[in-house]
N, C-alpha and C positions, 0 to 999 in steps of 0.2 A: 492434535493430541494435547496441547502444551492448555487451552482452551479448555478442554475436556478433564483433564488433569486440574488444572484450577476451579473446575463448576463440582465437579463430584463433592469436595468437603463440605459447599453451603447446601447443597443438597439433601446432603442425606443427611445433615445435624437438626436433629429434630426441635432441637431447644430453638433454632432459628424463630427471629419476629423481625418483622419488615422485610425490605426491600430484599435481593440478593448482590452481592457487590464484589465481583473478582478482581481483588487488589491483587492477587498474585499474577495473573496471567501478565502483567505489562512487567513485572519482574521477573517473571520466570521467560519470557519472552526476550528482554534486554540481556540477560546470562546465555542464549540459546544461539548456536550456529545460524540458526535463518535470521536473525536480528544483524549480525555481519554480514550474512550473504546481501538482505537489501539496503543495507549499510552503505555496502560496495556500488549499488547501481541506482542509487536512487537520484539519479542527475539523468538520466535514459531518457525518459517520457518527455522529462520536461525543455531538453535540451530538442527538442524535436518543435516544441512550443513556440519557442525563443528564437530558432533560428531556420525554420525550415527543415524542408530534406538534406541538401548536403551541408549545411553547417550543424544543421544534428547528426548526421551520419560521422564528420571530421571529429566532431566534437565527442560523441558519445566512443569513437574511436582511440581518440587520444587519455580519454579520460579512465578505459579497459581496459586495452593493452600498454600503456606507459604508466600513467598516475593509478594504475591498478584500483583506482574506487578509493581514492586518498585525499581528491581533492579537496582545498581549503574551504570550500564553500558548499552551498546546496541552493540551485536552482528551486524557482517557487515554481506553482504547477498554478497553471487558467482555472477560471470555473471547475467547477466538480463538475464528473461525466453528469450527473443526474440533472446538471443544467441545460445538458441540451438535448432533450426529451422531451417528447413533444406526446399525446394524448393520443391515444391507440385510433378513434375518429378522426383525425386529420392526417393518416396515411393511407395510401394507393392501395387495396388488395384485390390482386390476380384471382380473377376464378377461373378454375382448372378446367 
């Protein structure tokens, strides 16, 4: 919504030239409830990275239910998912 809400004004302003550029969404995003909510868990994924199954699971535990999503830092995250993708021809497909 918050997306949609931000696209609709360069949209429909007809006097528009060039590009389109929603400077509001990252502001209207950083003011919004989901902005805290992934605020709160944004050490999850990466904490699984870094340490494994059960030191992500200890960690990603301690950091929920005690440090409620407060802690002092933020884990970095590996490669982006889109790095390890691989070319639709160099997978196995089952015929039925």
């Amino acid at each position: 919504m918050l997306a949609a809400e931000a696209a609709f004004g360069p949209l429909t302003d007809e006097s528009r030239t060039g590009p389109i550029v929603l400077e509001e969404y990252e502001r209207n995003l950083k003011k919004s409830w989901v902005w805290d909510e992934l605020h709160q868990i944004r050490n999850f994924r990466p904490s699984f990275e870094k340490w494994g199954l059960y030191g992500g699971t200890l960690w990603s535990g301690i950091d929920t239910l005690i440090l409620r999503g407060k802690a002092p830092f933020t884990l970095k995250h590996g490669p982006p998912d889109y790095a390890h993708l691989k070319p639709a021809n160099q997978w196995y497909r089952a015929v039925a």
